[in-house]
N, C-alpha and C positions, 0 to 999 in steps of 0.2 A: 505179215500182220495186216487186219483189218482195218478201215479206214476207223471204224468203232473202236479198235481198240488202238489206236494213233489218238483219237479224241481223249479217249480215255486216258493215256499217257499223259498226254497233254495238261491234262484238267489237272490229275492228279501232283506234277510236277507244280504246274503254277499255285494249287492249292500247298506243297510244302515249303514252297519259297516266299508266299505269304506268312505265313507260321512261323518261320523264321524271321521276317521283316519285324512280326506282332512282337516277336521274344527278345528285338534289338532295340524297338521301338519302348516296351515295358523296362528293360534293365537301362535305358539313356534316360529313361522318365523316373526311377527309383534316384541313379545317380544324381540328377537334377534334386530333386527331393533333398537329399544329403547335402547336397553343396550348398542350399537355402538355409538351411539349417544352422551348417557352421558356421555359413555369413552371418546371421544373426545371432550366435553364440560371440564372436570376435568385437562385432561390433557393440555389442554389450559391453565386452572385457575393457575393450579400447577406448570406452567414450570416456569414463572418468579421468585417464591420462589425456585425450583430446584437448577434453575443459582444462585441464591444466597447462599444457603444453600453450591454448590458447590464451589462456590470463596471463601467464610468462610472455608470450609473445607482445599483447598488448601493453605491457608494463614496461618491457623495452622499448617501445613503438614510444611510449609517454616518457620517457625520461631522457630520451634521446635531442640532445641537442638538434636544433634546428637550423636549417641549410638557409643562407642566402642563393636569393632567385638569380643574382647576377655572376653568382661562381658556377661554372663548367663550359662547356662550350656549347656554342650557336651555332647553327648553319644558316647562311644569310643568304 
């Protein structure tokens, strides 16, 4: 074979394994797409329970008896 057609070889090879790089590159960038998607579908679903999960939590936080500063242990 010709040094022309080693070149040619060449090209051709590195130009299919680009092609394939573009078609891994475009379906990791679809998938990405989709996963932004559902995050923002979930984080909808979940905020309303959040808020609430939060107000309960604060309401326990308020009702909760209050700790003396001089009970637990020190290290001196």
């Amino acid at each position: 074979m010709t040094a022309l057609g080693w070149s040619g070889l060449a090209v051709a090879l590195g130009s299919a394994g680009l092609a394939v790089l573009a078609y891994c590159a475009f379906k990791v960038w679809l998938a990405v797409r989709r996963l932004g998607r559902e995050l923002d579908r979930t984080r909808r679903r979940l905020a309303p329970k959040q808020g609430a999960l939060r107000d309960e939590l604060r309401t326990l936080h308020d009702t909760r008896s209050p700790q003396d500063v001089d009970e637990g242990v020190r290290s001196s």
